[in-house]
C-alpha positions as CSV (number, residue, x, y, z in Angstrom):
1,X,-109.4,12.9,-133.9
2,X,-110.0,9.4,-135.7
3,X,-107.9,6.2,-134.7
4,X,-108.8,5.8,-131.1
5,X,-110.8,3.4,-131.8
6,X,-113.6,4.9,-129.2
7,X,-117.5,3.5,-129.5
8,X,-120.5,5.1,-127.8
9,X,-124.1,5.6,-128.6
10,X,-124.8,7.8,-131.4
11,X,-122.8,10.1,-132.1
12,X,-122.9,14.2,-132.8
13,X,-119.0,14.3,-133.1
14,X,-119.7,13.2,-136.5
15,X,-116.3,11.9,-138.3
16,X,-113.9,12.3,-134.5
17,X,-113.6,8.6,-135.0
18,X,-115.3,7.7,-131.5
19,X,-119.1,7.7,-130.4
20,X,-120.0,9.6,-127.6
21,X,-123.5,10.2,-125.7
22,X,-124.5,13.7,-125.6
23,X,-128.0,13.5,-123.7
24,X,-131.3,14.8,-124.8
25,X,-132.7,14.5,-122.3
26,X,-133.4,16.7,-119.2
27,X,-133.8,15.6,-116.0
28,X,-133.9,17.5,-112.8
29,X,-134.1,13.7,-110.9
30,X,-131.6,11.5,-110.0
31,X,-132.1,8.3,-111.1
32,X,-130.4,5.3,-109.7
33,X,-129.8,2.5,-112.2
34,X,-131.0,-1.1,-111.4
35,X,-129.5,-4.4,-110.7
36,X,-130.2,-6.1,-113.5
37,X,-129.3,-3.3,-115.8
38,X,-125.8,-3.2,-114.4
39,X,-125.2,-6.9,-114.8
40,X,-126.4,-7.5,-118.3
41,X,-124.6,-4.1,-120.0
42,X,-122.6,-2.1,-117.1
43,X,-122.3,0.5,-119.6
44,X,-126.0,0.8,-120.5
45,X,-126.8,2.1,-117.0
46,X,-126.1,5.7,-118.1
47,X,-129.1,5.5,-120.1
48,X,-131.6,5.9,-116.7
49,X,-129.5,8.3,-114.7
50,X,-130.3,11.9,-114.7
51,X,-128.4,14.4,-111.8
52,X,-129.5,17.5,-110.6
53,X,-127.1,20.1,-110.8
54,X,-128.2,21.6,-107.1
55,X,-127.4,18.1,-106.1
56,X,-123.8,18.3,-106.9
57,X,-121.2,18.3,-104.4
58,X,-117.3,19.6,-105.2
59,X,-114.6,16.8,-104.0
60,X,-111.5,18.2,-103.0
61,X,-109.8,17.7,-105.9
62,X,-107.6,20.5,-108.4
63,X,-110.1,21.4,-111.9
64,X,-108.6,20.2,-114.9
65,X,-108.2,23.1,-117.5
66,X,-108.9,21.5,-120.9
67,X,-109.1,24.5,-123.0
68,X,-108.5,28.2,-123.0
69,X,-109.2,29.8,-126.2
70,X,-109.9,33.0,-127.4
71,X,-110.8,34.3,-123.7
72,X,-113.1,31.0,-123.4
73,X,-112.2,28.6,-120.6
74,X,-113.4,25.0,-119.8
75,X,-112.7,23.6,-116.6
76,X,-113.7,20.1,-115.5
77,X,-114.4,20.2,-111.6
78,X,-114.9,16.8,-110.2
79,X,-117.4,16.2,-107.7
80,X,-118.5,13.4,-104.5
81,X,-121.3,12.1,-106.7
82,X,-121.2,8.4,-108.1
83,X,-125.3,8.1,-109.1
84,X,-124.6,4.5,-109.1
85,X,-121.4,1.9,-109.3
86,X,-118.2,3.1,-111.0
87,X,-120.0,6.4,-112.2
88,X,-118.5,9.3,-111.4
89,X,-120.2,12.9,-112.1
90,X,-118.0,15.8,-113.9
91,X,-118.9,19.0,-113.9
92,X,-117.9,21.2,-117.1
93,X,-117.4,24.9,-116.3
94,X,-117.3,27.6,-118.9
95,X,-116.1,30.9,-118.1
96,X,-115.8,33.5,-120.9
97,X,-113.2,36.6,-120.6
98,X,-113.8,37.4,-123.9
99,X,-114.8,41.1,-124.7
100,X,-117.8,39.6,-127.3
101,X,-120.7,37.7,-126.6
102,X,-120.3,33.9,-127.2
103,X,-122.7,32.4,-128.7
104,X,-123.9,28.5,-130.1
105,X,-121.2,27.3,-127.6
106,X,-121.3,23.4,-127.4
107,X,-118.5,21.0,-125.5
108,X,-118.6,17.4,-127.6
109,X,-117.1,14.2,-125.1
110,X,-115.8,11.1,-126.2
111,X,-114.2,8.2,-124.2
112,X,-112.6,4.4,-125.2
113,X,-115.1,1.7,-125.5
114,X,-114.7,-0.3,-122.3
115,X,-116.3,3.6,-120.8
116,X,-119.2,5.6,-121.4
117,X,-120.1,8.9,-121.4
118,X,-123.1,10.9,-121.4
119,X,-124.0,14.6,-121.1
120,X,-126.6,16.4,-119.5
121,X,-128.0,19.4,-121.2
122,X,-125.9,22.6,-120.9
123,X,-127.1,25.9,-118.6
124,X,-127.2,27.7,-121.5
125,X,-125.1,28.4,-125.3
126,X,-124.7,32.3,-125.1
127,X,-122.4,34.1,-122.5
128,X,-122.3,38.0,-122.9
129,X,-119.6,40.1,-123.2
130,X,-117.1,40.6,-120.2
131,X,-117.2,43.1,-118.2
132,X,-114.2,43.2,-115.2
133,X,-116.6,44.7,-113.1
134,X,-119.1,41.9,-113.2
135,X,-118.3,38.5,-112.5
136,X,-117.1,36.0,-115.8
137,X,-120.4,34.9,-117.3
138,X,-120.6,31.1,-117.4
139,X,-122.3,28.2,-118.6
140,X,-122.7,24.6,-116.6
141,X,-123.1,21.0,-117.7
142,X,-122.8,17.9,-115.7
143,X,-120.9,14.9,-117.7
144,X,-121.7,11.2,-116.3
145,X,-118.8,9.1,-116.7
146,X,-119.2,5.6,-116.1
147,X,-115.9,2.9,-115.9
148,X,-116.8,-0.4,-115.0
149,X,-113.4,-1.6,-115.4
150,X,-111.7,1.1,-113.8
151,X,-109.2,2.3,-116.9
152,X,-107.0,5.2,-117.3
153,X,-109.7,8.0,-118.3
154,X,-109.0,9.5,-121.9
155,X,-111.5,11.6,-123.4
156,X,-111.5,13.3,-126.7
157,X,-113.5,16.8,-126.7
158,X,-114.4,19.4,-129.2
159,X,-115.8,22.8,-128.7
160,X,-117.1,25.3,-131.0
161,X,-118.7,29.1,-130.8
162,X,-118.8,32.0,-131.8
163,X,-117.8,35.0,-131.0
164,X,-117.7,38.3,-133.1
165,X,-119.1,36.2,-136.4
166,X,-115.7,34.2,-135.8
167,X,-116.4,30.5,-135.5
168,X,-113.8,29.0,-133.1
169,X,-113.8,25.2,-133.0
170,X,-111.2,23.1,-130.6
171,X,-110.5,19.7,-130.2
172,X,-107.9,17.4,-128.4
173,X,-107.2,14.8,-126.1
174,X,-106.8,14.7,-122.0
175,X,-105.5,11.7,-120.1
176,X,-104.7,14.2,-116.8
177,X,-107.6,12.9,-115.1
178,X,-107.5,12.2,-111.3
179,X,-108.6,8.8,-110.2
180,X,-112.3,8.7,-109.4
């Protein structure tokens, strides 16, 4: 996924050719970033913000599939939230239909340089087995997208699991975001 030419904070995506924040931190608060943090590096205000997932409200806007793979589906469902100026709060849905537990399941985010992107912890890594009389077991995980300039979104992703000792690992490229 090299030759973007994409620059974050450091980076788990390893060689993808882009930097991306993926958070390590918790955070059940919502922070709100300062003044003087968004004039001096409008980027850098990620760094303070924290959302609570209760605190997320659904916008009336269509999810955008990015992958279905071997029964796993992520879904980004965008939401009413903006934590501060030109952030915008994504939510990442997995839903597994897959027959085998999933398990080590991790969704990797990357975005051009003049944008940011950071990732709150996930809900969880495992999803059991499904079972069509139960409802799709699922995993959560707000992204925090902020865009000072206002540019056509593109983000590079990669996820990986596993599922019956198979490793499955996806990545690609979406530009089919709405504007937020």
């Amino acid at each position: 996924l090299g030759g973007m030419g994409m620059g974050m904070a450091a980076s788990p995506l390893g060689g993808m050719g882009m930097g991306m924040a993926a958070s390590p931190l918790g955070g059940m608060g919502m922070g709100q970033p300062t003044a003087a943090a968004v004039q001096s590096d409008p980027l850098a205000v990620l760094d303070d913000v924290n959302v609570a997932l209760g605190s997320v409200q659904p916008a009336a806007l269509q999810p955008l599939q990015v992958v279905n793979k071997n029964g796993v589906t992520v879904n980004f469902h965008f939401t009413k939230n903006s934590p501060g100026p030109h952030i915008s709060v994504i939510l990442v849905s997995v839903i597994s239909m897959n027959p085998l537990p999933v398990s080590a399941f991790e969704f990797q985010a990357a975005v051009p340089r003049v944008m940011r992107v950071k990732l709150q912890p996930p809900s969880g890594t495992e999803l059991g087995g499904y079972n069509p009389i139960l409802p799709p077991p699922s995993i959560s995980q707000l992204m925090l997208l902020a865009n000072p300039t206002k540019a056509k979104i593109r983000m590079k992703y990669r996820i990986s699991f596993k599922a019956g000792g198979q490793e499955t690992v996806e990545m690609g490229e979406t530009g089919s975001f709405p504007q937020l």
